[in-house]
N, C-alpha and C positions, 0 to 999 in steps of 0.2 A: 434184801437178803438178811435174812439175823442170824446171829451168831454169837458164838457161845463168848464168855467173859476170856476165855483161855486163848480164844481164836483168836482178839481181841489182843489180848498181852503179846500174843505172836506177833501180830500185823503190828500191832504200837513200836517192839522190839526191832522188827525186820527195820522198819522203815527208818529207825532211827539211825540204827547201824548202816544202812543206804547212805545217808542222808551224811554220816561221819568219816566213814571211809571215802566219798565222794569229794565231801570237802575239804580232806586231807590231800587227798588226789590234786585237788586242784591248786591248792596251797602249795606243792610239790609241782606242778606243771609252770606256775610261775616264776619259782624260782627255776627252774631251769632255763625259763625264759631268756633271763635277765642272767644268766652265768654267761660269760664270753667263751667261754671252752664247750661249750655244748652247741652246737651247729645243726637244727632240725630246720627240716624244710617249711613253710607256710602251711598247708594242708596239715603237716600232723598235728600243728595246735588246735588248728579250728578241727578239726577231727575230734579232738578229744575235748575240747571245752564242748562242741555240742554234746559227747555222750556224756560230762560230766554234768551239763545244765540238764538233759533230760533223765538222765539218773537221781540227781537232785529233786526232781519234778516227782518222780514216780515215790522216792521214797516221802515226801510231803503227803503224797495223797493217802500210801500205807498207814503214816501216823493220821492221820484226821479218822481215816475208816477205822484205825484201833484204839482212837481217841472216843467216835461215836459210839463204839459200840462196848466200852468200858462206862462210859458214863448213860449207858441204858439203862431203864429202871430191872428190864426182864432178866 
C-alpha cells in the first residue's frame, strides 16, 4: 500500500507514542509490583503485561511502516 510522506509522519508518530506510554506503563506496573502495600491478584499482572507486550508489538510495527514509507523515494 503507499502512502503519503504525512501518513507516514502520523504512523512514525502514533507508534512512537504507543511504544512510550506503554513502556511507561509497564515501568509503573513494576513498581507496583514490588511496593508491599499494593496487594493485586496474579492474573492482573499477566493481564496487563500481555496487553503491555502486545501494545509494544503493535506500536514497533506502526514505527517501521512510518519509518518505510518516510524513507521512500516517492
Amino acid at each position: 500500500m503507499k502512502q503519503s510522506k504525512k501518513d507516514a509522519a502520523v504512523l512514525l508518530g502514533v507508534g512512537a507514542w504507543n511504544i512510550a506510554i506503554w513502556s511507561n506503563f509497564a515501568k509503573n506496573l513494576v513498581r507496583t509490583a514490588k511496593d508491599p502495600e499494593q496487594s493485586r491478584p496474579t492474573p492482573y499482572y499477566v493481564a496487563h503485561g500481555v496487553l503491555v507486550a502486545v501494545d509494544v508489538l503493535i506500536g514497533g510495527h506502526l514505527v517501521k511502516m512510518g519509518a518505510k514509507g518516510l524513507l521512500s523515494k516517492s
